[in-house]
Backbone as CSV, one residue per row, in Angstrom:
resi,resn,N_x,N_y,N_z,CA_x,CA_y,CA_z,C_x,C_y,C_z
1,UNK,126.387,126.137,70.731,125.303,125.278,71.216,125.773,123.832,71.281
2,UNK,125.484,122.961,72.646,125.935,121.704,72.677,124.771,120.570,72.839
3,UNK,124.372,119.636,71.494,123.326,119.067,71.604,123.178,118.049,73.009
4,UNK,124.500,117.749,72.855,124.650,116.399,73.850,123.937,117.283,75.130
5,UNK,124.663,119.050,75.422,123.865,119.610,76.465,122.541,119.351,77.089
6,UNK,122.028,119.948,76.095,120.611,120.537,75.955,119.816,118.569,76.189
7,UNK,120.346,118.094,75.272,119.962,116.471,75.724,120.236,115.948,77.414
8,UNK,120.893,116.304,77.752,121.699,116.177,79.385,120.538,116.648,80.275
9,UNK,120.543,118.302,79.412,119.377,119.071,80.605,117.799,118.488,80.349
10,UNK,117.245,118.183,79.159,115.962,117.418,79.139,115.421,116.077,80.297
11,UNK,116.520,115.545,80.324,116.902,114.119,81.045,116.662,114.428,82.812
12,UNK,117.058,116.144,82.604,116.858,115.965,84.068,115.682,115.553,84.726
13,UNK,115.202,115.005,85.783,114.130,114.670,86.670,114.293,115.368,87.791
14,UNK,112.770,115.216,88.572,112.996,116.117,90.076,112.982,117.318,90.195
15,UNK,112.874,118.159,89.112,113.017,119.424,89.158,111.912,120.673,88.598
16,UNK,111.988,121.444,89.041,110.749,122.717,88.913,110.680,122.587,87.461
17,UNK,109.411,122.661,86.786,109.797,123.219,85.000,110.629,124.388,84.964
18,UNK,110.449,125.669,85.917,111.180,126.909,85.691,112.761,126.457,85.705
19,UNK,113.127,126.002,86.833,114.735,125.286,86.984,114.931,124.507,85.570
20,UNK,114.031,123.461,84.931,114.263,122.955,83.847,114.323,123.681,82.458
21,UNK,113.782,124.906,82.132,113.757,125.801,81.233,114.864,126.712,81.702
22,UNK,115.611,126.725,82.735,116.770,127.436,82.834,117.857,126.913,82.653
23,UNK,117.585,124.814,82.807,118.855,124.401,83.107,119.217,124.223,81.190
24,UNK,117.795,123.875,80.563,118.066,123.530,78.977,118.360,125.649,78.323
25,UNK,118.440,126.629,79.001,118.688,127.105,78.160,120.509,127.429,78.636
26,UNK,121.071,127.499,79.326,121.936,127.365,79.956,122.935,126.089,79.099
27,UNK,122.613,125.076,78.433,122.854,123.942,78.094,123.023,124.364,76.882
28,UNK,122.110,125.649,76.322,121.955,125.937,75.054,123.613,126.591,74.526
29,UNK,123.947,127.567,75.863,125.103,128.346,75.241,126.319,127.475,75.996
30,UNK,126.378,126.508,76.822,127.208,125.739,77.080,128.296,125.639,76.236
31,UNK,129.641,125.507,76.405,130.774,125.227,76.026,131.087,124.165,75.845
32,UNK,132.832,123.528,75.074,133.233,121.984,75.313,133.007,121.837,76.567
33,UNK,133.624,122.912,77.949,133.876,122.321,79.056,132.374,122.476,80.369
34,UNK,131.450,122.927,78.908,130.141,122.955,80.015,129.734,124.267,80.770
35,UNK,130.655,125.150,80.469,130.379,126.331,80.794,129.602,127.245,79.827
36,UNK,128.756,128.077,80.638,127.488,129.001,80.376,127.509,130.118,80.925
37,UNK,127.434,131.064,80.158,127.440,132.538,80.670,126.969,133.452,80.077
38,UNK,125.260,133.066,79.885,124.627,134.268,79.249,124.212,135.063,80.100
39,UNK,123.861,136.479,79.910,123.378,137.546,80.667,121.860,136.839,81.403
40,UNK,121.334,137.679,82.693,120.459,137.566,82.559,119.267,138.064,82.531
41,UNK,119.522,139.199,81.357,118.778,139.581,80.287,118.375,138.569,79.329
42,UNK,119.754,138.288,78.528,119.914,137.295,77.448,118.515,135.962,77.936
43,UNK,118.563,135.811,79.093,118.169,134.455,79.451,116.777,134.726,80.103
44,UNK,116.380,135.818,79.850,115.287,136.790,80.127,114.181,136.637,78.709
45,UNK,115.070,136.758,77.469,114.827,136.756,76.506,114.466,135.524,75.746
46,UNK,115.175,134.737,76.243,115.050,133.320,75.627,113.783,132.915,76.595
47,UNK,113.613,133.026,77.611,112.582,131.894,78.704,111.500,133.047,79.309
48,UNK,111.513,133.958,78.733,110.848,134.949,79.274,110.357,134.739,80.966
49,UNK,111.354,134.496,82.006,111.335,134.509,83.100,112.110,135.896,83.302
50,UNK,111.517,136.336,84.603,111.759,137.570,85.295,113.361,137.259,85.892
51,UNK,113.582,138.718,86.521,115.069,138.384,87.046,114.939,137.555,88.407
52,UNK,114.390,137.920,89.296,113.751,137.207,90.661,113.822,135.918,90.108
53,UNK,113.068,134.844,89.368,112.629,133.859,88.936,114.053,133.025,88.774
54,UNK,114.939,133.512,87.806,115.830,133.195,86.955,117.363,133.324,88.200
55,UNK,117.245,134.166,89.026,118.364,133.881,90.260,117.921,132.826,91.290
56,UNK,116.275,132.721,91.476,115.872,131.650,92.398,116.165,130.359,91.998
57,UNK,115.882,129.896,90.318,115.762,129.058,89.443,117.481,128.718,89.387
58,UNK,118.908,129.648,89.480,119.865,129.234,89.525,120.212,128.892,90.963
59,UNK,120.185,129.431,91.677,119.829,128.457,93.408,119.622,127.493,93.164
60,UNK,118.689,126.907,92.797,118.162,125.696,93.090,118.950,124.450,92.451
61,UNK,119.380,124.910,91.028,119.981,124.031,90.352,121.524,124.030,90.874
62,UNK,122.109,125.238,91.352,123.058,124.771,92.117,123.101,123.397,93.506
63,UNK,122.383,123.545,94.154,121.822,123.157,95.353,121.638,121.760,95.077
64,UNK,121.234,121.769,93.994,120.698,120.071,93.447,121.999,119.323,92.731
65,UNK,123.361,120.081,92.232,124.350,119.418,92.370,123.872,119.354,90.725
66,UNK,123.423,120.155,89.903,123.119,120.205,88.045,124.023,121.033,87.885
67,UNK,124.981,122.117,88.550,125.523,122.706,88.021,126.302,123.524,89.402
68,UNK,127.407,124.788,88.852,128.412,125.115,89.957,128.361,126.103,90.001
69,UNK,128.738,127.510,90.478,129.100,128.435,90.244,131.123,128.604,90.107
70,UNK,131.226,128.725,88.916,133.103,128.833,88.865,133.686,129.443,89.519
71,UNK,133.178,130.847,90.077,133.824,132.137,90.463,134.400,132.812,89.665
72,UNK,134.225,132.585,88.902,134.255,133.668,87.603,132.669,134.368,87.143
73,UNK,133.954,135.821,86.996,133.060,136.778,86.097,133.314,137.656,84.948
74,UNK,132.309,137.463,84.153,132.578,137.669,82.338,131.570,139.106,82.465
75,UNK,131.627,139.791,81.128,131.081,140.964,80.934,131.910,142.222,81.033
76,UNK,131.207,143.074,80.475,131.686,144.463,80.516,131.953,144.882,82.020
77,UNK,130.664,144.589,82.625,130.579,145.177,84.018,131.513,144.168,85.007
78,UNK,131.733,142.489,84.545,132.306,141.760,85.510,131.395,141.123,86.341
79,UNK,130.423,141.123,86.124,129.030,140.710,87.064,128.523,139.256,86.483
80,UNK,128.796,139.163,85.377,128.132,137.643,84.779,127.969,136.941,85.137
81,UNK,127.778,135.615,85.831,128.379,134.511,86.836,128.416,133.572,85.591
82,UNK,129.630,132.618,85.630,129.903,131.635,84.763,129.844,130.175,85.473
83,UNK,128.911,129.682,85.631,128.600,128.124,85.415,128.705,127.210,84.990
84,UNK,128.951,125.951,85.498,129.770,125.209,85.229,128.686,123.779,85.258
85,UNK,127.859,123.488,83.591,126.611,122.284,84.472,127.384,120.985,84.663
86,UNK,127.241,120.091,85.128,127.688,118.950,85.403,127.923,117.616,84.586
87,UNK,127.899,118.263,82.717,126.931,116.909,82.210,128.433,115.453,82.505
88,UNK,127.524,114.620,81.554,128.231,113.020,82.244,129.505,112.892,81.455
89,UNK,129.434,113.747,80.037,130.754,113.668,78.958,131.804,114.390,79.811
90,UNK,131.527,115.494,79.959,132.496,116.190,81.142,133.491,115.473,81.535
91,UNK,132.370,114.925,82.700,133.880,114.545,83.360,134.249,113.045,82.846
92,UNK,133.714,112.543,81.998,134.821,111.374,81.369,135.678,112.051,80.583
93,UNK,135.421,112.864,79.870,136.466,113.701,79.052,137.564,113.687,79.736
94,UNK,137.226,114.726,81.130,138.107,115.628,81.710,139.205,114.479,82.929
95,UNK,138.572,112.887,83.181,139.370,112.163,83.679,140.158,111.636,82.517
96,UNK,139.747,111.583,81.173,140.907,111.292,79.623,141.733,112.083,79.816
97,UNK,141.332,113.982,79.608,142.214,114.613,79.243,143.388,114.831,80.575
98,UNK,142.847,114.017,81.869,143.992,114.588,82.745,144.507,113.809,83.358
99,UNK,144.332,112.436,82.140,145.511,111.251,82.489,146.993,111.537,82.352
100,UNK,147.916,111.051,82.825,149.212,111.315,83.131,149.739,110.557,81.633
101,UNK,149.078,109.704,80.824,149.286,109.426,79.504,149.433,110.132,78.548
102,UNK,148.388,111.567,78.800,148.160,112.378,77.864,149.686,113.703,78.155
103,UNK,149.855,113.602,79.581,151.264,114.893,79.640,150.438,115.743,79.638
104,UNK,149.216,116.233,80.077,148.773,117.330,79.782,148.445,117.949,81.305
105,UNK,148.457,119.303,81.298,148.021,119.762,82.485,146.649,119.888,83.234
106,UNK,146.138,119.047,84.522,144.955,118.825,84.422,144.195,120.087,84.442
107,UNK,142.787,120.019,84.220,141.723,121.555,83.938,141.015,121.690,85.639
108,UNK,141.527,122.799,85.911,140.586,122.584,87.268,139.729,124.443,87.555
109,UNK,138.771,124.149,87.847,137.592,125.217,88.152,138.311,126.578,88.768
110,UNK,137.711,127.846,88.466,139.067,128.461,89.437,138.748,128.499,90.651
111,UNK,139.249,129.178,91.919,139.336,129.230,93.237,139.022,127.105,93.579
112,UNK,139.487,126.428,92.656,139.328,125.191,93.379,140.911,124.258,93.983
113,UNK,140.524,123.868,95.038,141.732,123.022,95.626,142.699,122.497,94.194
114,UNK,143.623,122.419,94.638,144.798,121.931,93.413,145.386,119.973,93.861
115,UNK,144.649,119.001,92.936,144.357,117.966,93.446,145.667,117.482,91.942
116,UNK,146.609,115.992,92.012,147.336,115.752,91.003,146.262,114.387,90.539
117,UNK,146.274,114.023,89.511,145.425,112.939,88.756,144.621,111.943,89.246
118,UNK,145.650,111.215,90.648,145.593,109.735,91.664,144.922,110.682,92.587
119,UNK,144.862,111.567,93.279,144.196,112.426,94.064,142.911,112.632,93.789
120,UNK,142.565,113.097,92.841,141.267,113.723,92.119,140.575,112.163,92.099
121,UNK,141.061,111.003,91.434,140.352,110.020,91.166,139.673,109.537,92.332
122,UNK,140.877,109.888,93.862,140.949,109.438,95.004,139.493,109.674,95.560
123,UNK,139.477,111.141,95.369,138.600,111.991,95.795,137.440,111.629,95.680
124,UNK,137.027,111.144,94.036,135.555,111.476,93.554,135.464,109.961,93.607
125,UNK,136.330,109.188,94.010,135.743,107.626,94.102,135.403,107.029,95.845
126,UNK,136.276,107.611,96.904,136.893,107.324,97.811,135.308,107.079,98.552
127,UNK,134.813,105.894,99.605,133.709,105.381,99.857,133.209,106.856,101.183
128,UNK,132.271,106.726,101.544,131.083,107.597,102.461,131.843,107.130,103.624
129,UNK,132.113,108.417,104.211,132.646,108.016,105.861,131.912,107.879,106.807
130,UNK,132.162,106.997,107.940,131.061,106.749,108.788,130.142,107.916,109.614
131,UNK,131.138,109.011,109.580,130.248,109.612,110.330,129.369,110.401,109.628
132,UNK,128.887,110.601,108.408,128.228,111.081,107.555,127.365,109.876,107.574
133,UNK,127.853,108.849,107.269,126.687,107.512,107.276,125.877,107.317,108.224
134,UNK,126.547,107.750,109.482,125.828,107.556,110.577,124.668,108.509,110.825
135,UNK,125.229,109.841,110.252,124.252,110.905,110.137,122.851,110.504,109.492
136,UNK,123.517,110.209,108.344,122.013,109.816,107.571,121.158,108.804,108.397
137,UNK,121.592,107.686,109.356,121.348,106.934,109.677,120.258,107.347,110.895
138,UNK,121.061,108.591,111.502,119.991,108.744,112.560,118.934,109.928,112.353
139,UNK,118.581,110.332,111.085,118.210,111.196,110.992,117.211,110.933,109.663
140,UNK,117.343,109.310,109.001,116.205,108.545,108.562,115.493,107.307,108.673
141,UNK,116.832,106.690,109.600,117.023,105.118,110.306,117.926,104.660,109.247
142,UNK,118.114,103.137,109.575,119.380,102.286,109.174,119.007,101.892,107.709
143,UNK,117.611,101.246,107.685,116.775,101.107,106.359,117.049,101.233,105.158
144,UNK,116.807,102.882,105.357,116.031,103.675,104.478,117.372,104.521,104.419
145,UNK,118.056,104.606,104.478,119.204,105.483,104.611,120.572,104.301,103.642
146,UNK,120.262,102.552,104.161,120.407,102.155,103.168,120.264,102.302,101.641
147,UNK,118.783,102.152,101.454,118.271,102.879,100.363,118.550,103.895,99.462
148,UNK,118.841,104.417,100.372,119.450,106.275,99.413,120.622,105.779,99.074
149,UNK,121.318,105.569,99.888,122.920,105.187,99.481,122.899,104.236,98.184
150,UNK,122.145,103.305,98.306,122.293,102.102,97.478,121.263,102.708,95.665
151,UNK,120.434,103.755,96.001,119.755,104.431,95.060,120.902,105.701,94.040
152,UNK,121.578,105.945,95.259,122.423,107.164,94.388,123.594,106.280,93.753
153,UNK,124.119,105.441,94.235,125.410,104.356,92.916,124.490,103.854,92.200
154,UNK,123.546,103.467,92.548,122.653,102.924,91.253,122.798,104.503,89.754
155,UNK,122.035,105.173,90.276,122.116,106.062,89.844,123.309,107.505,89.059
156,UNK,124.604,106.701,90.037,125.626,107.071,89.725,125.786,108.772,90.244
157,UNK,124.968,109.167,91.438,125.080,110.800,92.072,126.068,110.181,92.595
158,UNK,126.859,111.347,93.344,128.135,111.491,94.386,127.559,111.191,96.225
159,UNK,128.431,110.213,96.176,128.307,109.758,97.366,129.386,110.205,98.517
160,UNK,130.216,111.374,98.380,130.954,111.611,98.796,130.352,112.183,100.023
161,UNK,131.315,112.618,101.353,130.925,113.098,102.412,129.935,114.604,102.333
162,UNK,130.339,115.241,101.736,130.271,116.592,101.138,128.399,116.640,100.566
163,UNK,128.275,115.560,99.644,127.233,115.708,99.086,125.798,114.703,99.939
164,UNK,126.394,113.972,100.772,125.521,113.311,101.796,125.362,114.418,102.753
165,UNK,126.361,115.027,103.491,125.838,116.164,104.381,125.186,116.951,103.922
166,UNK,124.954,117.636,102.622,124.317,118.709,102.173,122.807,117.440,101.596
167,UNK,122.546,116.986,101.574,121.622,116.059,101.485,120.693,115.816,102.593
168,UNK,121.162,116.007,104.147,120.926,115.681,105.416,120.354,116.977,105.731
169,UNK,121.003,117.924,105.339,120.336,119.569,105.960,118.855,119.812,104.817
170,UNK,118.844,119.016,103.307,117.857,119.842,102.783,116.804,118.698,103.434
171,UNK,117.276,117.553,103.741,115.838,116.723,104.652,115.562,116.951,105.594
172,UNK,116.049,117.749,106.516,115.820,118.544,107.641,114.472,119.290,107.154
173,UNK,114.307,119.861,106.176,113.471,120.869,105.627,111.881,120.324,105.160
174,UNK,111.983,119.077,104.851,110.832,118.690,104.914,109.815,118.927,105.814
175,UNK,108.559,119.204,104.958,107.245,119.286,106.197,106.939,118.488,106.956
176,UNK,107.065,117.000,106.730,106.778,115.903,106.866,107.655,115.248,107.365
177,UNK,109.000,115.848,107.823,110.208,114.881,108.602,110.588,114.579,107.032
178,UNK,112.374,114.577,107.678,113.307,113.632,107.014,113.183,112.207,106.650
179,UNK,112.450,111.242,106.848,111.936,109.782,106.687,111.255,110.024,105.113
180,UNK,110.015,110.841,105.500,108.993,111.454,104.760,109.770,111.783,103.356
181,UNK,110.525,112.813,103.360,112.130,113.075,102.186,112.245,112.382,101.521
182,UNK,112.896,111.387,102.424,113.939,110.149,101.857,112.647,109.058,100.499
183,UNK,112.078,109.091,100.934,111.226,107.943,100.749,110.509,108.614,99.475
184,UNK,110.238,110.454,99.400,109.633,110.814,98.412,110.998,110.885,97.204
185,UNK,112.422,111.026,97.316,113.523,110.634,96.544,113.509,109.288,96.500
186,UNK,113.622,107.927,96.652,113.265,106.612,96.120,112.123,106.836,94.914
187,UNK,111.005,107.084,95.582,110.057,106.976,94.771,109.957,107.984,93.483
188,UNK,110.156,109.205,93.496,110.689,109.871,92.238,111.576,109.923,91.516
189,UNK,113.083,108.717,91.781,113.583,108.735,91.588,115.079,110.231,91.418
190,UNK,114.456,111.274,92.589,115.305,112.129,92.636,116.675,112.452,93.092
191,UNK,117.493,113.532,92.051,119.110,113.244,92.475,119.355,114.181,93.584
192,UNK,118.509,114.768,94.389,118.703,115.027,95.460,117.050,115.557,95.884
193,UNK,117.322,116.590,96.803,116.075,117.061,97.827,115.926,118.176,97.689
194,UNK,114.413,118.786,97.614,114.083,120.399,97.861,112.958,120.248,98.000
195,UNK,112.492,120.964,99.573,111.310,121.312,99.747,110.346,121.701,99.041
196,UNK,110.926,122.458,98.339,109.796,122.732,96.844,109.249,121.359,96.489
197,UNK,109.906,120.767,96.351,109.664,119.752,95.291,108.724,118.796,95.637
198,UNK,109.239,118.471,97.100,108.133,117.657,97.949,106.733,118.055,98.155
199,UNK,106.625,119.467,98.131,105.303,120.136,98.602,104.746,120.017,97.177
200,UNK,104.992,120.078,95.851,104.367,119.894,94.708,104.225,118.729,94.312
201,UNK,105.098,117.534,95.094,104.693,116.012,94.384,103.603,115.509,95.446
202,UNK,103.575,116.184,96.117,102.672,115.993,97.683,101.288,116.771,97.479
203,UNK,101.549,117.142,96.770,100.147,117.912,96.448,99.338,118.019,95.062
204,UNK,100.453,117.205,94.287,100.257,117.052,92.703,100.045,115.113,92.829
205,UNK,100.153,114.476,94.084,99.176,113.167,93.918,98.249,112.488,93.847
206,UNK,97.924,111.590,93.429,96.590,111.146,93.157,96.451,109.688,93.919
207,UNK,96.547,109.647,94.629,96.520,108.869,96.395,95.355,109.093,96.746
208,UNK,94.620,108.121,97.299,93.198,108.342,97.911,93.419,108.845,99.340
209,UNK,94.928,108.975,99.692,95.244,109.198,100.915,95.215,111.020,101.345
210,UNK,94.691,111.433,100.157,94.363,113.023,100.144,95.683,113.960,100.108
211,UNK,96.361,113.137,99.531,97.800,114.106,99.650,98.712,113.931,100.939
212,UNK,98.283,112.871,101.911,99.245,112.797,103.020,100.573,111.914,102.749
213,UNK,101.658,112.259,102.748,102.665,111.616,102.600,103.054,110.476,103.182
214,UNK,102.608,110.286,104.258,103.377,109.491,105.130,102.453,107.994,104.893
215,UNK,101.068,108.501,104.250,100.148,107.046,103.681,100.599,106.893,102.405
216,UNK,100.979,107.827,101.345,101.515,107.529,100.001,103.002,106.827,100.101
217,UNK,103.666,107.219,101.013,104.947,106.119,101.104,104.983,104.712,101.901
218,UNK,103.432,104.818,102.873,103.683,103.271,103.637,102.701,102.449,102.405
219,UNK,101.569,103.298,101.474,101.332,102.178,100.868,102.236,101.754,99.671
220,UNK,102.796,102.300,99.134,104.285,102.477,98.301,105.312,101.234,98.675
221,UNK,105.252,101.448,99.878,105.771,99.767,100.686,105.453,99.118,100.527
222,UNK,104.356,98.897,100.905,103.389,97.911,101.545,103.450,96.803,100.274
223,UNK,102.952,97.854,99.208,102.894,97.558,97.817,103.756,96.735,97.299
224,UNK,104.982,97.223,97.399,106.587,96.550,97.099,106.775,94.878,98.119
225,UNK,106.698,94.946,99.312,106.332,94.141,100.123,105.855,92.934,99.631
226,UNK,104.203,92.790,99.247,103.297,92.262,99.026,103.883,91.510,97.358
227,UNK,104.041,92.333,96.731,104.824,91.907,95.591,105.546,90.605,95.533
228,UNK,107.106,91.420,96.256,107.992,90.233,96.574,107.212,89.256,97.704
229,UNK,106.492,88.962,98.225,105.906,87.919,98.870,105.358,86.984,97.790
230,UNK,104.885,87.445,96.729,103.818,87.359,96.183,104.787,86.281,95.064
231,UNK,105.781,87.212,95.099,106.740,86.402,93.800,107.699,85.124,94.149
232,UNK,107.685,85.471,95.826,108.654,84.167,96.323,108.034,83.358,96.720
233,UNK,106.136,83.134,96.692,105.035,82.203,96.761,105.315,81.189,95.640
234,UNK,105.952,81.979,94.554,105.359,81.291,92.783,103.907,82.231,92.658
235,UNK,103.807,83.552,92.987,102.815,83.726,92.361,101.158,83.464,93.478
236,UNK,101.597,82.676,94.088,100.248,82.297,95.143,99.793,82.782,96.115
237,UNK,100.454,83.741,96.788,100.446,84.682,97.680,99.159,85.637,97.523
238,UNK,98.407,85.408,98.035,97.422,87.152,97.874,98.001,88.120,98.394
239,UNK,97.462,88.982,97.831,97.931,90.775,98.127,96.643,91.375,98.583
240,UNK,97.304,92.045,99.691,96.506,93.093,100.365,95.567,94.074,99.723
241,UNK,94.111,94.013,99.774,93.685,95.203,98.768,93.417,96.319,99.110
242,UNK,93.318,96.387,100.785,93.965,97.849,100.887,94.603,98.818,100.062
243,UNK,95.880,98.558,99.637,97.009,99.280,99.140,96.751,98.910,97.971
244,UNK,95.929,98.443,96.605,95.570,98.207,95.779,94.501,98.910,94.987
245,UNK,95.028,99.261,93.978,94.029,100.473,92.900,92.775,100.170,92.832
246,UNK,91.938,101.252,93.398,90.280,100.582,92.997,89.843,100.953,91.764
């Protein structure tokens, strides 16, 4: 059992309780290197979720970039799937242990590309290419696509090409348009996107706007807006009471 885990998986935000009771029990049998591979029986037992539940519930947390599938399989039968969650010790560890200081051979996932130390660093630091930028760009505007970008280094998610494109297809999925998405991740502060998620914060609000999204994010603006006006007055500025709590 790894406390720092199970602390990692609490922390998460954005996510289903079921995904969150899978990701903290998962965290529970976690390894040094973050790997988890209880049955899922075992994990049947602990969260009393069904099997259906508990393969949908690992989807998702894959998808959301909490965790990997290794390609490995453990068990009698060979069927186990071994997972790999993402926490933040990880990979500072794993950029210590596979400094060229240490002489040691770096640890890499199996079936994964074979990258040498300056490579790997290359990799997971190297800036968003334009045409991924551009993607986001036309598919939330220049804005707001700012925003995300400038929300996920805040936040410290992967900004790599890889994880912006797979970012672009789950905002595709929104009911409400990709804009609609983007704007419900700012405001929840989420490390990525799932339709699920939107349709339950969209329907779990308390907006006089009756649950319509597209009035819960312009007054969300508006709000922010009015603010900074308000603050670069000295304070003297009135605010709109429209967009203001009755």
């Amino acid at each position: 059992m790894s406390i720092s885990a199970i602390n990692w998986a609490f922390k998460q935000a954005g996510i289903k309780s079921a995904d969150k009771f899978l990701l903290v029990c998962l965290a529970n049998f976690a390894n040094e290197d973050g790997e988890a591979y209880p049955s899922i029986a075992r994990i049947s037992e602990y969260t009393c979720q069904n099997r259906k539940t508990i393969i949908a519930a690992s989807k998702r947390l894959v998808q959301a970039n909490l965790m990997c599938d290794t390609g490995r399989r453990v068990g009698k039968t060979g069927q186990i799937i071994v997972y790999r969650l993402w926490l933040d010790e990880l990979v500072e560890r794993s950029q210590i242990r596979n400094s060229p200081k240490n002489g040691t051979v770096p640890f890499l996932p199996a079936k994964s590309p074979v990258f040498t130390s300056k490579e790997s660093q290359k990799r997971d630091t190297e800036p968003l290419e334009e045409p991924s930028r551009n993607h986001l760009s036309e598919l939330i505007g220049n804005d707001l696509a700012d925003e995300i970008i400038a929300h996920r280094k805040k936040m410290k998610f992967p900004i790599t090409k890889r994880a912006i494109e797979g970012l672009c297809k789950r905002l595709v999925e929104c009911s409400d348009g990709p804009a609609a998405g983007a704007e419900m991740i700012l405001v929840n502060g989420w490390r990525g996107f799932n339709a699920g998620w939107y349709e339950n914060a969209k329907n779990n609000g308390n907006s006089k706007n009756g649950g319509n999204s597209a009035g819960i994010m312009d007054g969300l603006r508006e709000l922010q807006n009015q603010a900074e006006k308000h603050d670069a007055s000295g304070g003297n500025g009135a605010r709109d009471s429209r967009y203001l709590p009755r």
